[in-house]
C-alpha positions as CSV (number, residue, x, y, z in Angstrom):
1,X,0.0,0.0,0.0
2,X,1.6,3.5,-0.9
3,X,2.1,5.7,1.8
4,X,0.5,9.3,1.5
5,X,3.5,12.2,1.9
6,X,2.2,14.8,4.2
7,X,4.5,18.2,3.1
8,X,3.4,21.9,3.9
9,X,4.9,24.7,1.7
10,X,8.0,26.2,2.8
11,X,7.0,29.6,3.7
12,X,3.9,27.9,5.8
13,X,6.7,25.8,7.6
14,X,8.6,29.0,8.7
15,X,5.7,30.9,10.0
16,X,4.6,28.1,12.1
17,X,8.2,27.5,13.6
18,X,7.9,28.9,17.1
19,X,4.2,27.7,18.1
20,X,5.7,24.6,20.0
21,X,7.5,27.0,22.7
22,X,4.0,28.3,23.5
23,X,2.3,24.7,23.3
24,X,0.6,23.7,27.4
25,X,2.8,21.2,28.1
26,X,2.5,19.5,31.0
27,X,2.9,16.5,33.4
28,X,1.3,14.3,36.3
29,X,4.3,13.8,39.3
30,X,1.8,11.1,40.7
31,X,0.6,9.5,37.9
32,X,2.1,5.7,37.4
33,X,3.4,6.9,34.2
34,X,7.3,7.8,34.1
35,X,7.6,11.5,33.6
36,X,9.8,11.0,30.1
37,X,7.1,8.5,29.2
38,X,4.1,11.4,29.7
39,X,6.4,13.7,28.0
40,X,7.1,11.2,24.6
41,X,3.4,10.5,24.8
42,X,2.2,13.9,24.7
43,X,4.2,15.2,22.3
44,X,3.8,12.3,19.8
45,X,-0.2,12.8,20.1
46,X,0.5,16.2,19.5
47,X,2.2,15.4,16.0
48,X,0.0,12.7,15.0
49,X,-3.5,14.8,15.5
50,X,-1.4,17.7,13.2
51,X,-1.4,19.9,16.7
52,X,2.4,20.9,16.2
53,X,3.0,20.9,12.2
54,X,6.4,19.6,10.7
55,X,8.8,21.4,10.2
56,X,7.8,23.2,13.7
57,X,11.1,23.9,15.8
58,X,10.4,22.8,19.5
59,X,11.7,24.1,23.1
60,X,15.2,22.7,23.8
61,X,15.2,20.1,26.0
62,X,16.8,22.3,28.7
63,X,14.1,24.8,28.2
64,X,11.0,22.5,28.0
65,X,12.3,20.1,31.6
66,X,12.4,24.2,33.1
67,X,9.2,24.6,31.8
68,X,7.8,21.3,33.2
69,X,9.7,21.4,36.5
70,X,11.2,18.3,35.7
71,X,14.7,16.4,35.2
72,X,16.0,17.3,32.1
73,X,17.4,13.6,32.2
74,X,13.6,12.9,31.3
75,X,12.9,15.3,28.2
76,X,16.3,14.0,26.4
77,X,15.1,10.1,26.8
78,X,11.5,11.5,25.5
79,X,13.4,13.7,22.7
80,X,15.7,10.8,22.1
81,X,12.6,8.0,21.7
82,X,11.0,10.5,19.3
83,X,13.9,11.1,16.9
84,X,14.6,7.3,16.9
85,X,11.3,7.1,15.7
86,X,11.2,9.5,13.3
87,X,8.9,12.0,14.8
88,X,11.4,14.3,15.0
89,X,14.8,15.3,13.1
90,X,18.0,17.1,14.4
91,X,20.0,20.1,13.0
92,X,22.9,20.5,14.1
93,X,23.6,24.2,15.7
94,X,19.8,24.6,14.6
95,X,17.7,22.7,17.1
96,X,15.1,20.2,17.3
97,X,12.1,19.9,14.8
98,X,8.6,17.9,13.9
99,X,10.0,16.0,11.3
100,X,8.5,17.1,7.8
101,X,8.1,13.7,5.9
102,X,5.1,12.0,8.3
103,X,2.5,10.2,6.9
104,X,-1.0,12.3,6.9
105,X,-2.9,11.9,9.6
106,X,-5.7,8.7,9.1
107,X,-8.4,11.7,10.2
108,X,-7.7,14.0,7.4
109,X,-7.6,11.3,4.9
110,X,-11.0,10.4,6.2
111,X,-12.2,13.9,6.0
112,X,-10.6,14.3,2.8
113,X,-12.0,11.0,1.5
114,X,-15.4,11.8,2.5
115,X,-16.3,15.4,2.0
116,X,-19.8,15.9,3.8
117,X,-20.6,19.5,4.0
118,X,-21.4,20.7,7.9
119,X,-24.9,21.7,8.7
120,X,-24.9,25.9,8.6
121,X,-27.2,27.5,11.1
122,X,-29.6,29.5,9.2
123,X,-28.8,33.4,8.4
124,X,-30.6,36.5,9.6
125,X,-31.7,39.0,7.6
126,X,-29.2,41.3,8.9
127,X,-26.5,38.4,8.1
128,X,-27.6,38.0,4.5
129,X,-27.5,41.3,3.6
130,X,-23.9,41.1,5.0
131,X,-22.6,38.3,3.1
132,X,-24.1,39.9,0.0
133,X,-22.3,43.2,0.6
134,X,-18.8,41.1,1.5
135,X,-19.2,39.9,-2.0
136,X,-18.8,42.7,-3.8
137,X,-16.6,45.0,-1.5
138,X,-13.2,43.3,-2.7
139,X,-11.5,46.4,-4.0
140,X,-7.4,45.0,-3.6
141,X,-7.6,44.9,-7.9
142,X,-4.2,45.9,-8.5
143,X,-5.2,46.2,-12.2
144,X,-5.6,49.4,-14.4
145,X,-8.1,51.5,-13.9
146,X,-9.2,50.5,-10.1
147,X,-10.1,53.4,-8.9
148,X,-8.9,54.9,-5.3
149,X,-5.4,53.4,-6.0
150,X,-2.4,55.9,-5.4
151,X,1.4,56.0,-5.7
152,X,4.1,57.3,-3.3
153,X,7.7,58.9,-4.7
154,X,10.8,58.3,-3.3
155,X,10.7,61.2,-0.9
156,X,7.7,59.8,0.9
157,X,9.0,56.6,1.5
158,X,11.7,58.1,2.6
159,X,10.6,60.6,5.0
160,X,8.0,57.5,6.2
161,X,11.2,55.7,6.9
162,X,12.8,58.3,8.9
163,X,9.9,59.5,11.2
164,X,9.2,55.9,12.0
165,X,12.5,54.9,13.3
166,X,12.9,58.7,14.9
167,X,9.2,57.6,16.6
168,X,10.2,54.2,17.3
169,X,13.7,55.3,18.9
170,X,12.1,58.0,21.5
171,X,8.5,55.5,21.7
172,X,6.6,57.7,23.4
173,X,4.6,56.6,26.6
174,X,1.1,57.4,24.9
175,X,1.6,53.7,22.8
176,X,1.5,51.9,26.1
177,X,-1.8,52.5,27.0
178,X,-5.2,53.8,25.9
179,X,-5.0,57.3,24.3
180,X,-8.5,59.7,23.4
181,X,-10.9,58.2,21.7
182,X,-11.4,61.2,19.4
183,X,-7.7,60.7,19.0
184,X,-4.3,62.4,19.6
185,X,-4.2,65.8,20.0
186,X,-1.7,66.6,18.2
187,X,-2.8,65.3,15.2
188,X,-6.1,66.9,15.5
189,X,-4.4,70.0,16.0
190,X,-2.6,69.4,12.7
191,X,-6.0,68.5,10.8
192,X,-7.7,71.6,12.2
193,X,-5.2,73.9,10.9
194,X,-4.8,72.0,7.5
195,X,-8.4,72.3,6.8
196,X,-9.0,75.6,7.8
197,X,-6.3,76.9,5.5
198,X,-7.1,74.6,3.0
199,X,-10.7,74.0,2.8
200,X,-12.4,76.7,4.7
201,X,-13.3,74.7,7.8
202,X,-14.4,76.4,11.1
203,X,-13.5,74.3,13.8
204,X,-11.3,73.5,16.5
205,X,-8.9,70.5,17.6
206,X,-11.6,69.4,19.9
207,X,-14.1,68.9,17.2
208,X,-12.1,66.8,15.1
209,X,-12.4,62.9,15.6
210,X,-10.3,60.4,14.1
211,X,-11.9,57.8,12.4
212,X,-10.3,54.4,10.0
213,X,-11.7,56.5,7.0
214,X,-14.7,57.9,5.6
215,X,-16.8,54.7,5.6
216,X,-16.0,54.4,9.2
217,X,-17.0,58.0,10.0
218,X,-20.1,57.6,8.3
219,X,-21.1,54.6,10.2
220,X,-20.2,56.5,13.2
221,X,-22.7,59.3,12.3
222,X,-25.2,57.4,10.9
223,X,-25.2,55.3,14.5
224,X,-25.5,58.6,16.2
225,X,-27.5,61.3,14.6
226,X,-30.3,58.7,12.8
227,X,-32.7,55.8,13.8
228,X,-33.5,52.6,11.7
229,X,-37.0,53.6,9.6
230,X,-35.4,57.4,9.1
231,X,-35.7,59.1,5.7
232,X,-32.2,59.9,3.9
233,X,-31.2,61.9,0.8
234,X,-28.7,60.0,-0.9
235,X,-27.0,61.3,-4.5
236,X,-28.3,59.1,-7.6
237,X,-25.9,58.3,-9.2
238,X,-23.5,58.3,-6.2
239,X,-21.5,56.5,-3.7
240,X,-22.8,52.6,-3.4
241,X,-20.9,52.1,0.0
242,X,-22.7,55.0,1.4
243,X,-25.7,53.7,0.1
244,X,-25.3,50.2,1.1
245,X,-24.3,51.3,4.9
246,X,-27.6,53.1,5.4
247,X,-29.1,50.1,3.7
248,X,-27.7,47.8,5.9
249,X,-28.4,50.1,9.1
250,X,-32.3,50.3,8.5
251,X,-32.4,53.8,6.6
252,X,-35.1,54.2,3.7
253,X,-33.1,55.8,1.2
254,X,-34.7,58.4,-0.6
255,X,-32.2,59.5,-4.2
256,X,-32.4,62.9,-5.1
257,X,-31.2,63.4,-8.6
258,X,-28.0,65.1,-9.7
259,X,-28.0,67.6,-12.5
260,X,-25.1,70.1,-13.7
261,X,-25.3,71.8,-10.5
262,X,-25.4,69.0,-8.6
263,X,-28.0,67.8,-5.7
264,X,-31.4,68.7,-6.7
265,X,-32.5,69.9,-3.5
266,X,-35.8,71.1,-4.8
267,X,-36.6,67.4,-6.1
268,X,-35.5,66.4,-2.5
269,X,-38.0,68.5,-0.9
270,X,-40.5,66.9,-3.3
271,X,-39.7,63.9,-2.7
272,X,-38.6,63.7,1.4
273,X,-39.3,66.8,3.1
274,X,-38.6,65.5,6.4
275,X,-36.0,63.5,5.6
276,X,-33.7,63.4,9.1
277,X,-30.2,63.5,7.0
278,X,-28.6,64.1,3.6
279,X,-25.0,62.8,2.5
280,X,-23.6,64.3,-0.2
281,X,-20.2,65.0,-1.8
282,X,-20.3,68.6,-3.1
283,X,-16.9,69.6,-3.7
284,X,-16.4,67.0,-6.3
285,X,-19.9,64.6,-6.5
286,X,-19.2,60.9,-6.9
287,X,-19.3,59.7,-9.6
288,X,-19.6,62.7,-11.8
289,X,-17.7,64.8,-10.5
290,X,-19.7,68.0,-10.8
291,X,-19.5,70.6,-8.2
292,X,-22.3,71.6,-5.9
293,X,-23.3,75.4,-7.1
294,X,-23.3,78.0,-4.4
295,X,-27.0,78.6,-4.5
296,X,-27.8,74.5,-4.5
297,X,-25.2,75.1,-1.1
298,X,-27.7,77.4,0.7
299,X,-30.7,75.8,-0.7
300,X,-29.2,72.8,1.1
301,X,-28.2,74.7,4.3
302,X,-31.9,76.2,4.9
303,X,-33.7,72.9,4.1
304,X,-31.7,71.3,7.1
305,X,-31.5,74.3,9.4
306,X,-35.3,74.6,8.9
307,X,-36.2,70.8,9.2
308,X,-33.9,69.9,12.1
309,X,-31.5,67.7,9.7
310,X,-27.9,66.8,9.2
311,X,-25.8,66.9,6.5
312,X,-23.1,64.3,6.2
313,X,-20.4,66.3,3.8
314,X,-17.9,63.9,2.4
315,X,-15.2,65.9,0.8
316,X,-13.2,63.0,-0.6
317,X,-10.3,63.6,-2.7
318,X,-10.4,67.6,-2.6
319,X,-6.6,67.3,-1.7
320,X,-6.2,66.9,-5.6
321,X,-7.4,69.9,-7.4
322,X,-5.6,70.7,-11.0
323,X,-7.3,74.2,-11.9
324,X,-8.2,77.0,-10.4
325,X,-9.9,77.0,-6.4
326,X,-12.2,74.8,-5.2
327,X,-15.6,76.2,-3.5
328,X,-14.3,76.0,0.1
329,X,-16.2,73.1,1.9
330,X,-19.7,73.3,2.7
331,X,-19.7,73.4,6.4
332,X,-17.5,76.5,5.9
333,X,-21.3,78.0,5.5
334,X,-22.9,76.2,8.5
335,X,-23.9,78.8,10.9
336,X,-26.8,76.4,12.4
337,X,-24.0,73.7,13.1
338,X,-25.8,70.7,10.9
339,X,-23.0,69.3,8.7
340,X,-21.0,66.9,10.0
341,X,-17.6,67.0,7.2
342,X,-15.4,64.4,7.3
343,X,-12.4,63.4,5.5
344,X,-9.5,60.9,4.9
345,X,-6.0,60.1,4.6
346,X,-6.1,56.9,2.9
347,X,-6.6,58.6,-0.4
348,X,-4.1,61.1,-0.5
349,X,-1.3,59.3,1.6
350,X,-2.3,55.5,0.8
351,X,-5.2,52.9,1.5
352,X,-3.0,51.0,4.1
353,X,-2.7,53.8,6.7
354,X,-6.3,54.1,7.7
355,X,-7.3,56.8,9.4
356,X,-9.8,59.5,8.4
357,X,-11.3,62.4,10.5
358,X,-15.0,63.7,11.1
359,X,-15.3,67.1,11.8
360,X,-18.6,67.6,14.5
361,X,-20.5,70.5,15.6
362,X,-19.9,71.0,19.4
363,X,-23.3,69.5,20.7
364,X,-22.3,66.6,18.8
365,X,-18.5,65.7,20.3
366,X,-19.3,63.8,23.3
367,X,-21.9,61.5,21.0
368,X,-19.2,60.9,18.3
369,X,-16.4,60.1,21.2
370,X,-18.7,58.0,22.8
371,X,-19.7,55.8,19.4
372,X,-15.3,55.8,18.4
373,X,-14.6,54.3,21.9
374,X,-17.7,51.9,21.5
375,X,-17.0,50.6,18.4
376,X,-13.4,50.0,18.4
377,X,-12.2,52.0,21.6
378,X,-9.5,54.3,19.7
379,X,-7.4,54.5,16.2
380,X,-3.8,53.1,16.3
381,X,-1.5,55.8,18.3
382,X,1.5,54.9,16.2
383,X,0.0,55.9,12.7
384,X,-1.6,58.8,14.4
385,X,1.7,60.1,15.7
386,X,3.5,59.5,12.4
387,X,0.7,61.5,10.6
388,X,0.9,64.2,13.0
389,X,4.5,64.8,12.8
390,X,4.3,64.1,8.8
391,X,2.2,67.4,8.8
392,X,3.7,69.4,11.3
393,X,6.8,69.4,9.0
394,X,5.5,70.2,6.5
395,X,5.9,66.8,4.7
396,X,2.3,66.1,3.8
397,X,1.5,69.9,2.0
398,X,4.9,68.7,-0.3
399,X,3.7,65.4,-1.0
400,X,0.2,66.6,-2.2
401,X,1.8,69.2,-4.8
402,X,4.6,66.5,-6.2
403,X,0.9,64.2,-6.0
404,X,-1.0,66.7,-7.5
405,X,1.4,67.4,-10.6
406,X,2.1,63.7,-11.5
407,X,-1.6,63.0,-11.2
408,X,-2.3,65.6,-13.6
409,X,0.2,64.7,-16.1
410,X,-1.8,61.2,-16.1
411,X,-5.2,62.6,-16.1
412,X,-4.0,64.0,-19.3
413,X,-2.3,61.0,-20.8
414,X,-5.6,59.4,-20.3
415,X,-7.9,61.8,-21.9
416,X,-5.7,62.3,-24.4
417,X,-5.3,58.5,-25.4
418,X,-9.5,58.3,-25.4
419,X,-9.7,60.9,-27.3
420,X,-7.5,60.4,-30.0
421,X,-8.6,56.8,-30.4
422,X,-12.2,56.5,-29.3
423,X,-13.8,60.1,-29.9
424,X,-16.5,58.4,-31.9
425,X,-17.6,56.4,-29.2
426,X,-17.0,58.2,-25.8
427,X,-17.3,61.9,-24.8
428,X,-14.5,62.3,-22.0
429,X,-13.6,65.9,-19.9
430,X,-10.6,66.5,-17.9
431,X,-11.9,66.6,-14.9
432,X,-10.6,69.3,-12.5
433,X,-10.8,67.5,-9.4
434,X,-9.7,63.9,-8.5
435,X,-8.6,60.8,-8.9
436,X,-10.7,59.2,-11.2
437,X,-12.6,60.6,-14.6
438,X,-15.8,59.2,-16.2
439,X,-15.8,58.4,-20.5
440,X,-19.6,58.7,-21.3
441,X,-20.7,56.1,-24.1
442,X,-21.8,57.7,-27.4
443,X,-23.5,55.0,-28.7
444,X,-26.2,52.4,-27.5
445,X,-23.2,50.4,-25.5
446,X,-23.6,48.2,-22.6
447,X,-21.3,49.5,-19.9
448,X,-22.1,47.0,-17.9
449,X,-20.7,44.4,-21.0
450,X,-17.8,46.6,-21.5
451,X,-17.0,46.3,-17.8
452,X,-16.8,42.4,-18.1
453,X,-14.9,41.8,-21.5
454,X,-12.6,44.7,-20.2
455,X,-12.0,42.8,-17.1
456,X,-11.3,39.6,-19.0
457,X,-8.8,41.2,-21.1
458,X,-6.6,42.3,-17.6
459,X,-8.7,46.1,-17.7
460,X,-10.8,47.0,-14.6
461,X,-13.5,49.8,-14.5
462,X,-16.9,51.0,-13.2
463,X,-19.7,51.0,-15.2
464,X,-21.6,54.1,-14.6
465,X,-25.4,53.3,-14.9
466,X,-24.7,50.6,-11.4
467,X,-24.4,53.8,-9.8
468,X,-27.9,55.0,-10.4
469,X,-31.2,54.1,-8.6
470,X,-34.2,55.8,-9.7
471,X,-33.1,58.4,-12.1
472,X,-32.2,57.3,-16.0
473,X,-29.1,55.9,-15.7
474,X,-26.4,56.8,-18.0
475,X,-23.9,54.3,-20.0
476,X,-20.5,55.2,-19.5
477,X,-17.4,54.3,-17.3
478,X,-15.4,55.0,-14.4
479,X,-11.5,55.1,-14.6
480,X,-8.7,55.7,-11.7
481,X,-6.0,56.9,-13.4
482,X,-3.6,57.9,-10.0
483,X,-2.6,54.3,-8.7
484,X,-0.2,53.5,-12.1
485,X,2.9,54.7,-13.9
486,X,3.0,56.5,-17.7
487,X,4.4,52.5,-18.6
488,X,1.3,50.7,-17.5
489,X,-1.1,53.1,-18.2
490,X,-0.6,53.2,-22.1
491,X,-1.1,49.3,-23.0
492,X,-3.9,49.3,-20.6
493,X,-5.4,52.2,-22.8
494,X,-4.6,50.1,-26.1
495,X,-6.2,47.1,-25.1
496,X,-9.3,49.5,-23.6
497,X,-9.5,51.0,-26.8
498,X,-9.2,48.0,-29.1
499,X,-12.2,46.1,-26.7
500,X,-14.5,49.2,-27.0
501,X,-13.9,49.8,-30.4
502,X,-14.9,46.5,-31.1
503,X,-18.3,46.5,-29.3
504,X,-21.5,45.9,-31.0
505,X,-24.4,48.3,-30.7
């Protein structure tokens, strides 16, 4: 009969290594049982039922008899028995390992042999509408043109590499213990200046609360301002993670349609008058990227001043601006302290750092502290800290003008390439605000096709008409073009071109 080979990969091997030191071993000083008996047994039970994986280095036999209390007379003759019979191997100057040539345990052939799938409690509603939502929010697509994906120079990385080790060096007694839960001071400090100079805020350091980004912050303030059963304005077309958080928290989501100037708010008024919130993004609307006019700003204002509602304003990607000034941010405006703003680094440093920031009206700060610490008690001190000193340097307003040049320069290449090779079949604007620009479809395309035979052929983007719920939707596509070099970029836009160009009607 052949003998089935039991082998892990290497890399698995290694990161299992030093789980043996933290196994519970242990011994019975009045059981019958000699002590280096217990000790052979035990551990060879252990390797059998796949408890301790080969290749896994174990205690030496000095430390494990300390461990135990026990001769160490008795763990060598256990050690000893085990290597003789091939349980374990020795490496010289190395140590003492499970060996990694042991037949598969009879159990997982079994198991393997007879695949019977376990019995799944059944889901709540809640839980379904979970699952269905993990399904689709897989966004690590490394492939051009994901959206939301950035790049960092050498300079960045660099100055990241020095402030850490400066941090790490003087490790400052805050990261031994529980910090704020609106997060450190300093580095609200450091967002309450940026913003004001930048974007118009009015606020100070104690307003600010540091969130994991702007889909936490809006969790946080949909937890705490609204009730399941409440009416919401939500863009259409707009942001489907916004969307499908109020969805998922109980909100009847009423869309408001989007023109050239943005929110509707007079179609909002038609259609929800007493809605008890409105989220929005009217610096640079999603996915359009139209600005919100100043009198659709007021309109806006009034409505929520006069109804008793919030407005959630999400002011995503206003770091990167390529002409002329922005309108400064909506709550800028609020003199009835109903927008909640909030805001992220994970855009215009990169995904991996989360942390974001709301900005709240003073009745509103104890609320939003209370909801942080709830949820997930505070954000990480260390990324806060090297944020905070990455601003106060003056690191961060250099990296977002070196950013805000080289993301322009591919904005271009983009909309030049679509131009020049698919002007019959897309309209596409340089959009000046960013990271991401929509090519409308000329003709009677699917975008929804487009977006799969793109995808097959290595190209990822967002087809436009998803985005919509009740208004017509348009046929057209979304395209990041900040997360890839001039050298990727161009064959993507070849093989984009050649796929569109060759779509039927």
């Amino acid at each position: 009969m052949t003998q089935t080979t039991f082998r892990e990969p290497a890399a698995r091997l290694r990161a299992k290594a030093g789980w043996a030191a933290l196994y519970a071993w242990e011994v019975e000083r009045d059981s019958a049982t000699p002590i280096f008996r217990q000790v052979y047994l035990q551990m060879r039970s252990a390797i059998l039922a796949q408890r301790l994986s080969p290749g896994a280095k174990l205690p030496s036999t000095r430390a494990l008899a300390a461990e135990l209390g026990v001769a160490r007379a008795s763990v060598i003759s256990a050690y000893e028995q085990l290597l003789a019979e091939g349980y374990l191997s020795g490496r010289v100057g190395s140590g003492t390992y499970i060996s990694s040539d042991l037949p598969e345990p009879v159990e997982r052939r079994r198991q393997r042999q007879k695949k019977v799938a376990p019995a799944s409690p059944p889901l709540t509603a809640q839980a379904r509408a979970f699952a269905a939502l993990g399904a689709v929010a897989v966004e690590d697509e490394d492939r051009p043109f994901t959206n939301a994906r950035v790049l960092i120079d050498a300079r960045t990385i660099e100055v990241w590499r020095k402030l850490t080790q400066e941090m790490f060096r003087s490790f400052d007694p805050i990261h031994r213990g529980y910090a704020d839960a609106r997060g450190l001071p300093e580095l609200r400090r450091a967002i309450c200046d940026y913003l004001g100079a930048a974007r118009g805020v009015r606020a100070s350091p104690e307003q600010i609360v540091i969130t994991s980004g702007t889909q936490h912050a809006i969790d946080i303030a949909t937890r705490v301002l609204l009730s399941p059963g409440d009416e919401v304005w939500v863009e259409d077309p707009g942001y489907p993670m916004t969307r499908r958080a109020l969805a998922a928290a109980g909100m009847v989501l009423r869309p408001v349609a989007v023109d050239a100037q943005g929110l509707n708010v007079r179609a909002g008024l038609r259609l929800a008058p007493k809605a008890r919130a409105a989220f929005i993004t009217p610096s640079h609307q999603y996915p359009l990227g139209i600005m919100l006019a100043m009198t659709r700003r007021l309109e806006l204002l009034a409505w929520a001043r006069e109804a008793g509602a919030w407005i959630v304003e999400d002011d995503y990607h206003s770091e990167y601006r390529y002409a002329g000034r922005p309108l400064a941010a909506l709550q800028g405006l609020d003199e009835a302290e109903r927008v909640i703003y909030v805001g992220t680094f994970n855009k215009v440093l990169f995904p991996g750092l989360r942390l974001g920031y709301a900005v709240v009206p003073p009745p509103l700060i104890q609320s939003f502290a209370g909801a942080r610490f709830l949820i997930d008690r505070q954000a990480p001190t260390l990324s806060q800290a090297l944020v905070a000193e990455f601003m106060r340097q003056g690191y961060f307003a250099a990296h977002i003008r070196r950013m805000r040049l080289l993301y322009r320069d591919q904005r271009d290449l983009v909309v030049g390439e679509l131009q020049r090779r698919l002007g019959a079949r897309i309209a596409v604007t340089a959009p000046e605000q960013g990271m991401h620009l929509v090519a409308f479809l000329r003709e009677e395309l699917s975008d929804l096709a487009l977006e799969a035979a793109l995808r097959e052929r290595g190209v990822i983007v967002r087809a436009l008409s998803r985005m919509y719920l009740k208004a017509p939707p348009r046929q057209g596509f979304l395209l990041g073009f900040t997360g890839y070099p001039r050298q990727v970029i161009a064959p993507a836009l070849a093989q984009l071109a050649r796929v569109v160009a060759a779509a039927k009607p």
